[in-house]
N, C-alpha and C positions, 0 to 999 in steps of 0.2 A: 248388580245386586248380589249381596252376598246368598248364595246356597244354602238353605233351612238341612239339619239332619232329620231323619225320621226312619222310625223301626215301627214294626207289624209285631201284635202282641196277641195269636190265635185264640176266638171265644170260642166257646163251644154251644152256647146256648143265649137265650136274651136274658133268662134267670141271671146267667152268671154275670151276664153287666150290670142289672139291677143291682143284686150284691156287692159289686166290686165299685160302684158308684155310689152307695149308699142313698139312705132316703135326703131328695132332693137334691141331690147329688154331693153331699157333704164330704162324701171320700177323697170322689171325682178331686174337686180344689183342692183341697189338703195339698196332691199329690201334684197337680199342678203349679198350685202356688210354689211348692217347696221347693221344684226343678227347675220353677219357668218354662214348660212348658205347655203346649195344648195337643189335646186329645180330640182326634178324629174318627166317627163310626163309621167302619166299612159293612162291606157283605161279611166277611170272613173274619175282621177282628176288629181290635185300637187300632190306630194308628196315633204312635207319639211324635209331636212335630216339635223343633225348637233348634235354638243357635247354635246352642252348644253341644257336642258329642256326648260328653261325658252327663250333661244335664238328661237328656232325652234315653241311653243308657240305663242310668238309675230308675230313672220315671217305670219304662219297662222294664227293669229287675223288682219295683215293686210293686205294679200291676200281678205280674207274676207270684212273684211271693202270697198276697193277696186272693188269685186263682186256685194255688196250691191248696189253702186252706177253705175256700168255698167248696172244692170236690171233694174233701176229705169230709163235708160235713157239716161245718163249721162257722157259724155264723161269725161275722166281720162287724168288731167293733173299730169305735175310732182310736184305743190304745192299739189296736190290729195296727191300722193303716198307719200310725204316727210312727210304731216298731219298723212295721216293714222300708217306713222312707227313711228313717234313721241305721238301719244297716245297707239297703241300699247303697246308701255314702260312703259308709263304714268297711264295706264287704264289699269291695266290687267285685270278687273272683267267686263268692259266694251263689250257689243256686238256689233256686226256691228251696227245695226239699231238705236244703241244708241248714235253713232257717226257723224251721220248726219243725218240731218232733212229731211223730206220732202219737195217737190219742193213747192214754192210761187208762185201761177199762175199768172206770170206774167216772161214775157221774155224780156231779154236786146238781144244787138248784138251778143252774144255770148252764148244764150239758156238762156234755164229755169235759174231762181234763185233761190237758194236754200242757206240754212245753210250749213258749209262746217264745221264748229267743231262744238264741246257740247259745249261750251260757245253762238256761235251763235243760236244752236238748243233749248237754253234754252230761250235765247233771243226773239227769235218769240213766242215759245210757251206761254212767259208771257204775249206777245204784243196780240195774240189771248185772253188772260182770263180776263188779268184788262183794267182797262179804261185808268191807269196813270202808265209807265214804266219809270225808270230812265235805261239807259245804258252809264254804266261808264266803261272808261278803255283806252290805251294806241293808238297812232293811228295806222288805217291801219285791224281793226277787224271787220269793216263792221259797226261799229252802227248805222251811218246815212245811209248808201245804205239800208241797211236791213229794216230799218224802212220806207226810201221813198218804198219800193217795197211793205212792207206791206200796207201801205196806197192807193196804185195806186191798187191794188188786192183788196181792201174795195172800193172803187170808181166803178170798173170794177162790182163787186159784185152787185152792189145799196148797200150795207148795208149802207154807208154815203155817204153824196152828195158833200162834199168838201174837196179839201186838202188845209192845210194852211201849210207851210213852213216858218221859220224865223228863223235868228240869231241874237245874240246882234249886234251893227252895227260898235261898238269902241272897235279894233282888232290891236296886232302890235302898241302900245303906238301913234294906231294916231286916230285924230278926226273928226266925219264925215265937222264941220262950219268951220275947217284948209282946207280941201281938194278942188282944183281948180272943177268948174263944177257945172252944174245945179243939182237935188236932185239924178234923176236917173244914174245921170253919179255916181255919188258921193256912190252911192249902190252897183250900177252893179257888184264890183270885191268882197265884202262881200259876195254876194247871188250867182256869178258866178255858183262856184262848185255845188250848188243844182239845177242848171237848166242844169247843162250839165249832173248832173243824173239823174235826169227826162227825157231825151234826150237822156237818153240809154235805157229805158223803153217803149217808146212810141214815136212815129213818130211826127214829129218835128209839121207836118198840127197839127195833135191832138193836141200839147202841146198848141200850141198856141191859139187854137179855144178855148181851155179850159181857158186861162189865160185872153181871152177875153171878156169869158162869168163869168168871176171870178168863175170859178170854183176849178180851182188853184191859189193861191194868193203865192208868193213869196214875202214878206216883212222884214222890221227890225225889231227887238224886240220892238222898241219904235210904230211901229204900232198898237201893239194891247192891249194900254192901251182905258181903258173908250170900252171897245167890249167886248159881249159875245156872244161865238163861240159854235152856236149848229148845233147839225149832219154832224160834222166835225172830221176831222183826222188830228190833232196838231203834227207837229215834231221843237219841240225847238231843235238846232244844236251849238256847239260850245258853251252848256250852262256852261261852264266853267269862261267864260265872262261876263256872266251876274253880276250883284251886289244883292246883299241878297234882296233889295226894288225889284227889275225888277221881278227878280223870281219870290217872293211872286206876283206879280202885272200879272205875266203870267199864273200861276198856277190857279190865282183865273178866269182865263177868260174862263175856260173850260165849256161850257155849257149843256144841254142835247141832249142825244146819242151821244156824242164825245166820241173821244181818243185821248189822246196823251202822244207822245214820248219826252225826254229827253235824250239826248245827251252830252257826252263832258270827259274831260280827265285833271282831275286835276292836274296833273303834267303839264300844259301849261298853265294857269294861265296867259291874259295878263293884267289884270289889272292894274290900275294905283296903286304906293306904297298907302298901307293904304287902300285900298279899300279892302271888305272880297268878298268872290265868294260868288254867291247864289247859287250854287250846290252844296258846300264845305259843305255848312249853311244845304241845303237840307237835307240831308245825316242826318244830326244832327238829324234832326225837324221832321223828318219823315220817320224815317227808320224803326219804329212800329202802323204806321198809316196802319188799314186794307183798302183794296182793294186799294193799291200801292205797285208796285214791282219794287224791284232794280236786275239790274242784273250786274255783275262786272266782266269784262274780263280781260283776261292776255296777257303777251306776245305767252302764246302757243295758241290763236285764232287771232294771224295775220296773215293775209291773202295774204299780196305783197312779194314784194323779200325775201327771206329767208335774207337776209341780213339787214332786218328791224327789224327782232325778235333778231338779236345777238346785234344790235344798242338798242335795247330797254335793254334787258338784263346787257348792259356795264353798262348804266346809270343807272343800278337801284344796280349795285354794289356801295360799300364805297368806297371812292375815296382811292389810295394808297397812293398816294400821295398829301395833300392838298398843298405846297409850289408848285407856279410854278416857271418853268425853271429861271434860272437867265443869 
């Protein structure tokens, strides 16, 4: 009879296997199913039992991983547990702690924020070192939540005394001097999405005392020509839209003790035909300029429906068929 492999995964408590098992044990399978293996309670820990090395392995690096985030805190959902067995695979040299970040003190409705993959963990931690981070990649991996969280956590701190928020404002082939309405009617569904995340961050009184006192500004890109922005936290959003002059023209406004962030997902591109992206251009002009970091995610740090990562994935295959239907 062939030899079962099997590793000891230390609990510390019964809390912590309730959580890491989920209710009625919904985690538990996930994790099983995914390895093939089965899981055994000792006095002292799991025990992972199964055929294969490498199966049994992963199972315990994502029990683990899983641990990691119940003592930090942190309640375990099932995008938790599906992340954790999907790097698992992905990372085998990977340890827990290197899987997810630490929390961003700052709380939405829903707890602490934190990094939820390495690509996100890597993300913060560049947003922490330089002054100018590009985050590029596909939607749905956090790079605008993560950055408004960092910025409202530097606010919170004193380390800066403002937040500036903006997007390009000509989104979806339409124009803002086409659009029925006064200037802020004509904005409001651009900038919408950053004020309802700011509004998961902080109590609505706050937000608003804040944007009264200009302490938050919420604007279009075309606002912050002829401005220079010191002791501020810049998050350009949707920089994929921008045109190579805007860019250059936004880049150059950063003042002293600022930061900021860039934003956007060159595969969405809505530009008008013939116009170049100035984040396309970015990439170009400055991807060996010291103290600028780029960070570039994938479809394994998305973060919504598991069914957004296999929509990202379709399209990023070669089409089988370019002739459509007849």
């Amino acid at each position: 009879m062939q030899n079962r492999e099997s590793l000891k995964v230390p609990i510390q408590s019964n809390n912590e296997i309730q959580a890491a098992f989920g209710e009625a044990d919904i985690h538990l399978r996930t994790i099983e199913d995914s390895f093939n293996v089965h899981v055994q309670m000792k006095s002292d820990g799991l025990q992972v039992v199964g055929d294969d090395s490498d199966g049994v392995h992963c199972a315990a690096r994502a029990f683990e991983s899983l641990l990691h985030l119940i003592r930090t805190g942190q309640r375990i959902s099932a995008g938790d547990v599906r992340y954790a067995t999907r790097v698992a695979k992905d990372h085998t040299n990977a340890k827990s702690k290197e899987i997810v970040g630490e929390s961003i003190p700052v709380f939405s409705k829903h707890g602490a924020i934190r990094p939820k993959t390495l690509g996100q963990r890597r993300y913060v931690e560049a947003i922490n070192k330089y002054d100018l981070v590009f985050g590029i990649g596909p939607a749905g991996t956090g790079k605008t939540y993560l950055a408004m969280a960092m910025a409202v956590a530097a606010l919170k701190s004193g380390k800066l005394s403002r937040i500036i928020l903006t997007r390009p404002a000509v989104e979806a082939g339409e124009n803002l001097g086409f659009l029925p309405g006064d200037l802020a009617a004509k904005i409001d569904p651009y900038l919408r999405p950053l004020y309802d995340a700011l509004r998961d961050m902080m109590p609505t009184e706050t937000l608003d005392n804040y944007i009264e006192r200009n302490v938050v500004e919420v604007a279009p890109m075309a606002f912050m020509r002829g401005r220079t922005l010191n002791n501020s936290f810049v998050v350009l959003d949707e920089a994929q839209n921008a045109t190579i002059e805007q860019m250059k023209m936004f880049l150059t406004r950063l003042g002293f003790d600022s930061k900021a962030v860039v934003t956007g997902d060159i595969t969405q591109t809505d530009l008008p035909l013939g116009k170049s992206s100035g984040l396309v251009d970015a990439q170009r002009v400055l991807s060996s300029v010291d103290g600028i970091a780029f960070v570039r995610f994938s479809k394994d740090d998305v973060v919504r429906h598991e069914l957004v990562q296999r929509i990202i994935e379709a399209y990023e295959q070669p089409s089988q068929n370019d002739t459509p239907d007849q």
